[in-house]
C-alpha positions as CSV (number, residue, x, y, z in Angstrom):
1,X,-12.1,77.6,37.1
2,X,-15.7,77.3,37.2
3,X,-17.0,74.2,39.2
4,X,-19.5,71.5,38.6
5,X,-22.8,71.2,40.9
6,X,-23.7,68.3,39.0
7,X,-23.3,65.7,36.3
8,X,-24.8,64.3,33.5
9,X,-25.4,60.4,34.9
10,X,-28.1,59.0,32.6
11,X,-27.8,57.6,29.2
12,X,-29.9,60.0,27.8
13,X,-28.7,62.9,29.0
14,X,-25.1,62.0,28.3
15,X,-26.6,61.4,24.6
16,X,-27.8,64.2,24.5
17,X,-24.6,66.4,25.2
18,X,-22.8,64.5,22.8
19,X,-25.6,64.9,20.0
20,X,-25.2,68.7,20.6
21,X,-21.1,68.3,20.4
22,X,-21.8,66.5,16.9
23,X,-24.0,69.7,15.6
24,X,-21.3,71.9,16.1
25,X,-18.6,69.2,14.7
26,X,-21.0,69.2,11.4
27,X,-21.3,73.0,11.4
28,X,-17.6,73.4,11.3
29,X,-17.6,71.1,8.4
30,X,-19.8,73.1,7.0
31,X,-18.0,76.2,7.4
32,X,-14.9,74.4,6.2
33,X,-16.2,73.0,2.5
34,X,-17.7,76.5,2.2
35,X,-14.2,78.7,2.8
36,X,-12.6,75.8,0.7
37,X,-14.9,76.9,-2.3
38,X,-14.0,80.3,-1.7
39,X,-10.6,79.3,-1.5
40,X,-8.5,76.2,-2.6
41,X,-5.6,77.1,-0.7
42,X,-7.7,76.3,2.9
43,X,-6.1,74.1,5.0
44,X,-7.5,71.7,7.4
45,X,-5.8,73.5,10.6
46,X,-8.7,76.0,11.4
47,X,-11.3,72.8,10.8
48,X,-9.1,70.9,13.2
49,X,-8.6,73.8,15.7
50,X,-12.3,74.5,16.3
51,X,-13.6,70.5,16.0
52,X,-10.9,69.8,18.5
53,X,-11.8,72.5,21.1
54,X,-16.3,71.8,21.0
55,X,-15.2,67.9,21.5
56,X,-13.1,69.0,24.5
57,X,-16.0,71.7,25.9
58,X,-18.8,68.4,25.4
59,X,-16.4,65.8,27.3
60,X,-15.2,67.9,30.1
61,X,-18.4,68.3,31.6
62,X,-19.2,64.8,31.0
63,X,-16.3,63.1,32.9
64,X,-15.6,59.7,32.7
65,X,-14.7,57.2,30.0
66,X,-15.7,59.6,27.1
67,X,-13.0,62.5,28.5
68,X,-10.7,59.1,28.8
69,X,-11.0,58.1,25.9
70,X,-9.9,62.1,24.4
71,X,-7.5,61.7,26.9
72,X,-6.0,58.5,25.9
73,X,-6.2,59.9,22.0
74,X,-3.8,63.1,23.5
75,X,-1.1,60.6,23.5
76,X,-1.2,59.5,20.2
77,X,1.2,62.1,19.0
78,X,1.9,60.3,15.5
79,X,-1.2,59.5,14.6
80,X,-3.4,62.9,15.7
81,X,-3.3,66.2,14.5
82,X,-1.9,68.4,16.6
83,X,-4.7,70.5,17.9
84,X,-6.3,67.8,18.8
85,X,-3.1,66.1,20.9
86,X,-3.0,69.9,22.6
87,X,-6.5,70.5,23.6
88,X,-7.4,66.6,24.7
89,X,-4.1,67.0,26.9
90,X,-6.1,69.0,29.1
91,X,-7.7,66.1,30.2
92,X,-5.2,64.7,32.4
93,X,-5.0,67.2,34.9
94,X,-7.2,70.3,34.0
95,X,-10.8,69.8,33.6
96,X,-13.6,71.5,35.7
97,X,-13.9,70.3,39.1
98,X,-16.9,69.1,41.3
99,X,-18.3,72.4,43.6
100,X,-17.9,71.5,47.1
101,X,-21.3,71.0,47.7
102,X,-21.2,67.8,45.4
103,X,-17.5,67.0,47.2
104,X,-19.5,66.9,51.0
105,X,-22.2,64.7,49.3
106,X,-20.1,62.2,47.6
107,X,-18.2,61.8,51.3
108,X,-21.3,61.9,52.6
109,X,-22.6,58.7,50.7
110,X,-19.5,56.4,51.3
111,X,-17.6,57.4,54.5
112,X,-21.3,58.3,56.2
113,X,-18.8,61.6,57.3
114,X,-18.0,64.7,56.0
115,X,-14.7,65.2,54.8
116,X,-14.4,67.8,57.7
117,X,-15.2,64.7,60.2
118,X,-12.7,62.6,58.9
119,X,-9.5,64.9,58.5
120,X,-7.8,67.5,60.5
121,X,-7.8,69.8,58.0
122,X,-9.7,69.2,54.1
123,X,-9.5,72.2,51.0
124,X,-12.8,72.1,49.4
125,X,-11.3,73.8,46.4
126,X,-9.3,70.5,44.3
127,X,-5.9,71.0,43.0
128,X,-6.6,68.8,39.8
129,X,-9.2,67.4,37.9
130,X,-9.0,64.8,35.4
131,X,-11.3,62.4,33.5
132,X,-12.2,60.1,36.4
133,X,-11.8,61.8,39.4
134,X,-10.3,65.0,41.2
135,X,-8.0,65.4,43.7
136,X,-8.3,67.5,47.4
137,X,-5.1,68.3,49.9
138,X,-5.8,67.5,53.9
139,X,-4.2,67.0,57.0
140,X,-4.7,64.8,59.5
141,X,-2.1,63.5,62.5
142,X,0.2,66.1,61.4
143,X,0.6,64.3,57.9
144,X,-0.2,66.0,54.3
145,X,-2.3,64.0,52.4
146,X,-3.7,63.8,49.0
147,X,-7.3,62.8,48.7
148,X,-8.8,61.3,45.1
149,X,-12.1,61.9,45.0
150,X,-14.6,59.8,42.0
151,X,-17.0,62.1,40.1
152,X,-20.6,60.6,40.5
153,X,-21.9,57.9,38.1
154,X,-18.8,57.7,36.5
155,X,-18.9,53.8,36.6
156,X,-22.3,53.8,35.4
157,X,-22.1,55.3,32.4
158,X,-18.7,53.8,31.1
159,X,-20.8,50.9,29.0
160,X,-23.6,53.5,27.6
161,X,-20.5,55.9,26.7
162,X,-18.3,53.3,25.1
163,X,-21.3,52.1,22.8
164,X,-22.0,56.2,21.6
165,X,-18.4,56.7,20.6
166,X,-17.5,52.9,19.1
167,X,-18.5,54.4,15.8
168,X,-16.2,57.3,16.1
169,X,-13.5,54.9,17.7
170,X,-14.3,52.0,15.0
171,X,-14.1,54.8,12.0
172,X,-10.7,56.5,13.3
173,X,-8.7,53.4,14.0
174,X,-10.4,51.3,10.9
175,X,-11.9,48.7,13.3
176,X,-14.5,46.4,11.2
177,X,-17.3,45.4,12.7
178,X,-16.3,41.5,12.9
179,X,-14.3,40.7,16.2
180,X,-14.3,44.3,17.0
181,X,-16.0,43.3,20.7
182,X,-12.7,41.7,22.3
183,X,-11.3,45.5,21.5
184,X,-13.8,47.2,23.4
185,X,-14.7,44.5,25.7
186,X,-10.9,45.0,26.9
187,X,-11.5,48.7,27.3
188,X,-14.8,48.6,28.9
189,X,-13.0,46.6,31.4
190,X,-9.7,48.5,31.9
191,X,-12.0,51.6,32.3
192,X,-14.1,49.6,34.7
193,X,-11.1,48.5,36.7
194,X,-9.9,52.1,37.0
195,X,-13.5,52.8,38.8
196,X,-12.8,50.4,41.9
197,X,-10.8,52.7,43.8
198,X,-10.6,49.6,46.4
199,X,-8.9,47.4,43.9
200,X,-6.2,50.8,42.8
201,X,-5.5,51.0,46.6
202,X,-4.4,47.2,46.4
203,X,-2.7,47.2,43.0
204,X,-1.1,50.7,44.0
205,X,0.3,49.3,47.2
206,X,1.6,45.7,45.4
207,X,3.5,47.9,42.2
208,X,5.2,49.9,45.0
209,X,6.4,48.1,47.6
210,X,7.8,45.6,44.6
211,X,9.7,48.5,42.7
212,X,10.5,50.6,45.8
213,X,14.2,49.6,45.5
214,X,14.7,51.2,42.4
215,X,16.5,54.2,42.5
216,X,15.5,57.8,42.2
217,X,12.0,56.4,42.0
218,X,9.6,57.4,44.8
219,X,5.7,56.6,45.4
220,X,3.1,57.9,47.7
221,X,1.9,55.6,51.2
222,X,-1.5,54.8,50.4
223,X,-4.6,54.6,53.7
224,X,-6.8,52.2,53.5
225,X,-9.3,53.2,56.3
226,X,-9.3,56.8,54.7
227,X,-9.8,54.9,51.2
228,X,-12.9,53.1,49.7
229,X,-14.5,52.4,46.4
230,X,-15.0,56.0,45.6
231,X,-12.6,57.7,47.6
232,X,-8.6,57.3,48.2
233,X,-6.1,58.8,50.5
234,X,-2.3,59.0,50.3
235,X,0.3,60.9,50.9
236,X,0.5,64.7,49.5
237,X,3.9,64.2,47.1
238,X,5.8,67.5,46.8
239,X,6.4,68.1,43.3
240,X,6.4,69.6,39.8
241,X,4.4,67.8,37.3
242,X,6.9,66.1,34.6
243,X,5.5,67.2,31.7
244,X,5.9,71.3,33.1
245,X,9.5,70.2,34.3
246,X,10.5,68.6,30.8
247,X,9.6,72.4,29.1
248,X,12.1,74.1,31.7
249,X,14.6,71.6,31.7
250,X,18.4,72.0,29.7
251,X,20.4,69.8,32.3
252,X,21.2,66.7,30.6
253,X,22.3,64.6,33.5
254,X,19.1,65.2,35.2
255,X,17.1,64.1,32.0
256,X,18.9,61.1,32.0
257,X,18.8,60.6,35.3
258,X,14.9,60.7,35.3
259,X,14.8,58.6,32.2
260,X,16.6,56.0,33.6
261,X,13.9,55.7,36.7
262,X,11.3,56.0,34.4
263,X,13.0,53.0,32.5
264,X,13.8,50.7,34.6
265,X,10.4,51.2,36.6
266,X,8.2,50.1,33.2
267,X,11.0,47.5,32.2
268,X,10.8,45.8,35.8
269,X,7.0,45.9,35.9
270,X,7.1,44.4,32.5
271,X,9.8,41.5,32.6
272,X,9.7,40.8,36.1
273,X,6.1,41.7,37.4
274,X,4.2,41.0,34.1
275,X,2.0,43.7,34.7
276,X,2.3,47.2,33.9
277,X,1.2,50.9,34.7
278,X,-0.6,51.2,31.9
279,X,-1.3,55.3,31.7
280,X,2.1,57.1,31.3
281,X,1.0,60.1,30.6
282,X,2.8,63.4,32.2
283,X,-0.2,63.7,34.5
284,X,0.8,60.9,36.8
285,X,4.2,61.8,37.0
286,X,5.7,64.4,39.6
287,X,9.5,65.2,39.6
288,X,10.6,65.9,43.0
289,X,13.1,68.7,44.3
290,X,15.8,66.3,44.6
291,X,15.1,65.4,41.2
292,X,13.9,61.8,41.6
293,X,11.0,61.0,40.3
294,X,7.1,60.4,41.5
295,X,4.8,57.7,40.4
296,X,0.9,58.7,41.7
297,X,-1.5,57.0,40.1
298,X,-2.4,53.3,39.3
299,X,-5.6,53.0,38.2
300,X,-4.7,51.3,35.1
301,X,-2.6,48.1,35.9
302,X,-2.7,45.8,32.6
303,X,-1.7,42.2,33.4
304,X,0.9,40.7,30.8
305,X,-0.2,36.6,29.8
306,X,2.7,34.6,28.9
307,X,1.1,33.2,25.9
308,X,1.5,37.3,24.9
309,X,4.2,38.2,26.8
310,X,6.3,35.9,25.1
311,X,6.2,36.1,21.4
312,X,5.3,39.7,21.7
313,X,9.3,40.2,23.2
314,X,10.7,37.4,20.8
315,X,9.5,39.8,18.1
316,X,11.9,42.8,19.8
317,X,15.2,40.0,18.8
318,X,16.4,41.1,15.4
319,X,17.2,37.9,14.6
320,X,13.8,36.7,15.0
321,X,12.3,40.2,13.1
322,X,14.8,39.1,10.0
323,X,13.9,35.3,10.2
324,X,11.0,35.0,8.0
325,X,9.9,31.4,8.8
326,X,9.9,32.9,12.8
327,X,8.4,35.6,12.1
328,X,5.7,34.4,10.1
329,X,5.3,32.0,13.5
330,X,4.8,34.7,16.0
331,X,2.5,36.6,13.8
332,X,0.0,34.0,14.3
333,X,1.2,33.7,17.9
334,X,-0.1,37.2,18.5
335,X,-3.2,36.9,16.0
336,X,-1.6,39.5,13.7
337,X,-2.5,36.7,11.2
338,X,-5.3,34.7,10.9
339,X,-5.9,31.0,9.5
340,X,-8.6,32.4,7.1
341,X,-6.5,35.1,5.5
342,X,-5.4,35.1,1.5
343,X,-2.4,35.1,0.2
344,X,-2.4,38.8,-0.7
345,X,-3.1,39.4,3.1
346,X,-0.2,37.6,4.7
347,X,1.9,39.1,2.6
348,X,0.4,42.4,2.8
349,X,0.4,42.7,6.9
350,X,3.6,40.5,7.1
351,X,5.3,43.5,5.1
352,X,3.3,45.8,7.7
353,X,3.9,44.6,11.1
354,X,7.9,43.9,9.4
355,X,8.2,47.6,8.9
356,X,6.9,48.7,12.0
357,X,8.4,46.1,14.3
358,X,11.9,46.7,12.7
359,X,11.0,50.3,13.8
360,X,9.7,50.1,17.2
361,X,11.6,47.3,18.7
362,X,14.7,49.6,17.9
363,X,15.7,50.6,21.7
364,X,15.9,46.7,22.4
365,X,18.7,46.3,19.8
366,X,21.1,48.3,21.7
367,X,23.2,48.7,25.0
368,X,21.8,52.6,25.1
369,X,19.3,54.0,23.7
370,X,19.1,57.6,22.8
371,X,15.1,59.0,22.9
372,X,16.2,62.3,22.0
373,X,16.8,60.8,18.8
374,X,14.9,63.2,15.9
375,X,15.4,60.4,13.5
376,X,13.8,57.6,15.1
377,X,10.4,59.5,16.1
378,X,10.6,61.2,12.5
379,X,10.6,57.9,10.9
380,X,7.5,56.8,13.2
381,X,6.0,59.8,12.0
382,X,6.7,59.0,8.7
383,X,5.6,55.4,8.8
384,X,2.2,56.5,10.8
385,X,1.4,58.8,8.3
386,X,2.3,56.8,5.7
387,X,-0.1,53.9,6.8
388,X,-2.9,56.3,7.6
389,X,-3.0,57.1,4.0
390,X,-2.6,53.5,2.3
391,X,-6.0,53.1,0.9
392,X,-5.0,48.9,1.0
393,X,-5.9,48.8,4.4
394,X,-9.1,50.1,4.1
395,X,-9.7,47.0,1.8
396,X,-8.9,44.4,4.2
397,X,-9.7,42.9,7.5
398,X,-8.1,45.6,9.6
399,X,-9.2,43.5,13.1
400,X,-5.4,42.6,13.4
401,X,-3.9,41.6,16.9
402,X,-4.6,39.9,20.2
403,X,-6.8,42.5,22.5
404,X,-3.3,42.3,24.5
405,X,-2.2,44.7,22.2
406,X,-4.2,47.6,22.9
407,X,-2.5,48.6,26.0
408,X,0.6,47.2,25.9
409,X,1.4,49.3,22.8
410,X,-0.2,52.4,24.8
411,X,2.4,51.8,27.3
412,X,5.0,51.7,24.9
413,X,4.2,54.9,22.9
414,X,3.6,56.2,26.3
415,X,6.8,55.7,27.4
416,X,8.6,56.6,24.7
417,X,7.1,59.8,23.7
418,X,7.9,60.7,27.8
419,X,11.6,59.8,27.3
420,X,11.5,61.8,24.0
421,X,10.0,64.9,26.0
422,X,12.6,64.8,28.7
423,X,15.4,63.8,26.0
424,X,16.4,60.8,28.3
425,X,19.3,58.5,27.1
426,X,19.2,55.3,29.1
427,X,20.9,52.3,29.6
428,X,18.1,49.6,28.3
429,X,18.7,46.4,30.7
430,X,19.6,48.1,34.0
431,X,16.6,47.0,35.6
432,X,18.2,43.6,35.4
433,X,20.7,44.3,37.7
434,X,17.7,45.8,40.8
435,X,16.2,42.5,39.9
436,X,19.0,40.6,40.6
437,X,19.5,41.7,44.1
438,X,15.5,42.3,44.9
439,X,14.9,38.7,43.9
């Protein structure tokens, strides 16, 4: 794969790149109303083919937030069209790398060292490359080691990149334009906090000494004099990435056993922690030759609030979901509704977030839970589609939720759409049990 000697850093240049990424959006347009006049019977797959793979070629050289953000979109499975979920997957793990002049420079600048001066043994060539940094093998006392280097001026630009694709974001999710800060505000941050390398060495090092008793879960030893702001070392982890293993795999017992892990590792972080890994995508996933599996990056560690936390898992009780004076309660809890609405609204989005919620909550109603269930991710399908259509929506004040929401429901659909991949059928309060005897 070609390599990067530099990158784009300064807000016009990145402006730039992305201006010439919408000409050839437009142009496809273009090309698409005139074969459409030619013939009726065009459909919107080329159109979304070609828009989705000039997006990708203008983020990947770009790094940072704005190939997050198309990374972040890959796992919205229900809600993008599937070129677009294929070709922003390459985001987590296969983007072009820094050259290795640019690798020796960025050691240079924060260890004072080459990286040739501070290990035994360093590959200048990376063995991935993903939005916010790539990652190196090395050597040193004899032990194999995985080193995470930051692209350059990635931190800088995550504001000025944020504000040039808010349209996009605000058009594509239906944001309005009133209270639509505390949503980017919390990404801004989020992608801010995945940017000090110093604070992922201390949040990686909390999450797994806390869940290292969970089994058939294993984590990497992290170094903090080999780590800094832009730089981390850890162990090299031997394994195959999950999402490469899940397209192999036909043993059951192994999905399930992997599931489980996975499970119990997001349900502990959640119930008993209150906060949570908040990327689950395959990319930061290994699965081991014993067949356990690897957690190896935590960059994006949301912190659950009570006054969320709370309501937010009332709503999973059925009994609560099917109460309507409850209900109607924790809706304004989690600022689903709002003082100022009408009439027509509360009824509108109480309907809504009834649906849905009656949907999604569905794995906390039972003992087990089956994710290789076709039915349940069809109907999620079908009720994502069938809100992205309702032309009601459009109408109203679509701003609905606390800012809580944005990556706690990321995890979720995360998490699930993992356990779907791997066909996992897991036992739902487990975890319970490890927390009984950790605690």
């Amino acid at each position: 794969m070609k390599t990067l000697d530099s990158i784009p850093t300064g807000k016009i240049s990145r402006a730039t790149q992305l201006v010439k990424t919408g000409v050839k959006v437009g142009g496809n347009y273009l090309k698409y109303y005139g074969e459409k006049l030619v013939d009726s019977a065009t459909t919107k797959d080329k159109l979304n083919k070609e828009n989705a793979a000039d997006i990708y070629d203008g983020l990947k050289n770009l790094k940072g937030s704005a190939l997050k953000v198309a990374q972040m979109l890959s796992m919205e499975k229900n809600i993008m069209p599937k070129a677009y979920v294929e070709k922003f997957s390459l985001a987590q793990f296969s983007v072009p790398p820094l050259s290795a002049p640019l690798v020796r420079k960025t050691f240079t600048r924060y260890f004072g060292k080459t990286p040739d001066a501070l290990y035994d043994s360093f590959n200048a060539e990376s063995v991935a490359a993903a939005s916010i940094g790539q990652v190196h093998k090395a050597e040193k006392d004899g032990k194999k080691l995985a080193v995470k280097i930051q692209y350059p001026g990635v931190a800088d630009s995550i504001s000025s990149d944020l504000a040039l694709v808010k349209p996009v974001a605000m058009k594509m999710f239906n944001i309005k334009g009133k209270d639509s800060d505390k949503y980017f505000k919390e990404v801004e941050g989020k992608l801010l906090e995945e940017t000090d390398y110093l604070l992922e060495v201390k949040q990686s090092k909390e999450i797994t000494e806390a869940c290292a008793h969970i089994p058939h879960l294993k984590f990497p030893k992290y170094y903090e004099n080999l780590s800094n702001e832009r730089i981390i070392t850890m162990d090299w982890m031997e394994g195959e990435h999950l999402s490469e293993f899940t397209n192999r795999n036909t043993d059951t017992e192994t999905a399930n056993k992997l599931g489980q892990a996975l499970w119990d590792f997001y349900m502990y972080q959640m119930h008993v922690l209150k906060q949570v890994h908040a990327d689950p995508h395959p990319g930061n996933f290994l699965v081991s030759a014993e067949n356990d599996l690897i957690a190896i990056d935590f960059g994006c560690i949301k912190k659950v609030p009570d006054v969320f936390y709370v309501p937010y898992f009332e709503l999973a009780v059925p009994e609560n979901i099917n109460n309507p004076e409850v209900f109607s309660e924790k809706l304004y809890e989690l600022e689903i509704l709002k003082p100022e609405d009408t009439q027509e609204e509360i009824i509108f989005f109480s309907a809504l977030f009834h649906e849905m919620l009656s949907l999604f909550s569905q794995p906390f109603h039972h003992e087990t839970f089956d994710f290789s269930d076709e039915n349940f991710f069809g109907n999620i399908a079908q009720l994502s589609e069938k809100y992205s259509k309702d032309t009601e929506i459009r109408k109203m004040n679509g701003n609905r939720g606390s800012k809580h929401f944005l990556y706690i429901n990321r995890t979720f659909f995360g998490l699930y759409n993992l356990l779907n991949d791997l066909g996992a059928k897991v036992t739902v309060n487990r975890y319970k049990s490890y927390s009984a005897s950790k605690l």
